[in-house]
VMD Tcl script that draws the C-alpha trace (Angstrom):
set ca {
  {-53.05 13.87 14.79}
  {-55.08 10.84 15.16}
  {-52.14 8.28 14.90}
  {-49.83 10.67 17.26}
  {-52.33 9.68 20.06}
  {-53.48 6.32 19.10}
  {-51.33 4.40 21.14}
  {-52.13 6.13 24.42}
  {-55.77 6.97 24.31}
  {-56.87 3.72 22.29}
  {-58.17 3.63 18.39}
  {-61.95 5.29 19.46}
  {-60.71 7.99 20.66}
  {-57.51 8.61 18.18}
  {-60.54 8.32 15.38}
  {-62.80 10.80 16.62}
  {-59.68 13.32 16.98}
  {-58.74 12.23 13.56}
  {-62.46 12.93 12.49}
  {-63.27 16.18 14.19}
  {-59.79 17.93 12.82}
  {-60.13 16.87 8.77}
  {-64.06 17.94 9.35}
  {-62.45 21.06 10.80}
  {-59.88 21.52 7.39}
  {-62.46 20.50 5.33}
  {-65.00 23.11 6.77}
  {-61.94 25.68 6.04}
  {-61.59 24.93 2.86}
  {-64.85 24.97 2.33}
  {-65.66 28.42 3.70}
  {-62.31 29.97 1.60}
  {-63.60 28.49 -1.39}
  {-67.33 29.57 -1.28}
  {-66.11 33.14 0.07}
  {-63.53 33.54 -3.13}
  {-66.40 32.71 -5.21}
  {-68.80 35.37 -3.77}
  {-70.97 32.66 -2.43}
  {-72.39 34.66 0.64}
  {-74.71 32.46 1.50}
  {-72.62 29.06 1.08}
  {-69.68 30.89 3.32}
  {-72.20 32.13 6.09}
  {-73.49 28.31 6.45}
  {-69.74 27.08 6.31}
  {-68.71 29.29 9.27}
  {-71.50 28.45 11.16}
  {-70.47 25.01 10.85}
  {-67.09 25.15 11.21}
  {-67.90 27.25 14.81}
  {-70.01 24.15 15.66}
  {-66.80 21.85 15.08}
  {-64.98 23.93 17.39}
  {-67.57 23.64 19.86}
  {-67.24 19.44 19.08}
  {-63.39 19.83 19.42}
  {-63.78 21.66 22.72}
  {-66.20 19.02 24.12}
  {-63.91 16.25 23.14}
  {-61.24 17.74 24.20}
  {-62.58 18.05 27.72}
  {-64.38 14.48 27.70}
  {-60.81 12.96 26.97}
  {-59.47 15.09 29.75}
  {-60.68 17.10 32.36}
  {-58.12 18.89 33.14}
  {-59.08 20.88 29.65}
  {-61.26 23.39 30.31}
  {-64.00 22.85 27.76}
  {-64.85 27.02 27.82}
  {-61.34 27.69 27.97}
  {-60.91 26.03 24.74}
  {-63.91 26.74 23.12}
  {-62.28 30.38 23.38}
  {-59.48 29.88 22.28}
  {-60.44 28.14 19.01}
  {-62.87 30.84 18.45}
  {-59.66 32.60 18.53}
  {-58.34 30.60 16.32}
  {-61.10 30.69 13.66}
  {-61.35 34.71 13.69}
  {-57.38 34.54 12.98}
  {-57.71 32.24 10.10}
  {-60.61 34.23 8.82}
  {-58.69 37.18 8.36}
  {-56.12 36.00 7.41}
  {-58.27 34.16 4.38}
  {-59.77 37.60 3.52}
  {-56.46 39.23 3.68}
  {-55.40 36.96 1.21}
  {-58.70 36.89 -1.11}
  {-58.59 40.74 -1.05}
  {-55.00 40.35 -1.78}
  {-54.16 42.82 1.48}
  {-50.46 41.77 1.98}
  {-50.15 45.06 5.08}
  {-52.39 43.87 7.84}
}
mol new
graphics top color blue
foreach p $ca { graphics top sphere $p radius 0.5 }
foreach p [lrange $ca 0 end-1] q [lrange $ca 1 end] { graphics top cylinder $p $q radius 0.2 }
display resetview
């Protein structure tokens, strides 16, 4: 992602995109592995983090351009996180129907 806007918005900014997204994998990974594992704790502090990257994305997003609505997309990749959550459990719990 960072490369595929690097050339219009400069090598600062294409970094921090670059940055904030593999934090944001990373922080997925993270929370999937330590909820498999039955680490409550681990995956309680890993979602709280990886809601705090959204909030980062959301803000960068909107410093970059204004035209984003930072709330707007703060929302929506909220969204996004409660989708990939369930989907995660789905999968740990091994519940194909949902």
């Amino acid at each position: 992602m960072g490369n595929a806007i690097r050339p219009y918005c400069g090598d600062k900014i294409a970094d921090a995109s670059r940055d904030l997204i593999s934090e944001h994998l990373t922080l997925a990974a993270d929370l999937v592995t330590a909820a498999a594992n039955g680490e409550a704790e681990k995956a309680k502090q890993k979602e709280q983090e990886w809601y705090r990257n959204a909030d980062k994305i959301a803000e960068f997003l909107n410093s970059i351009n204004p035209y984003i609505d930072k709330e707007a997309m703060r929302k929506m990749l909220y969204t996004h996180l409660e989708l990939t959550k369930l989907e995660a459990v789905c999968m740990i719990q091994r519940n194909f129907e949902l």
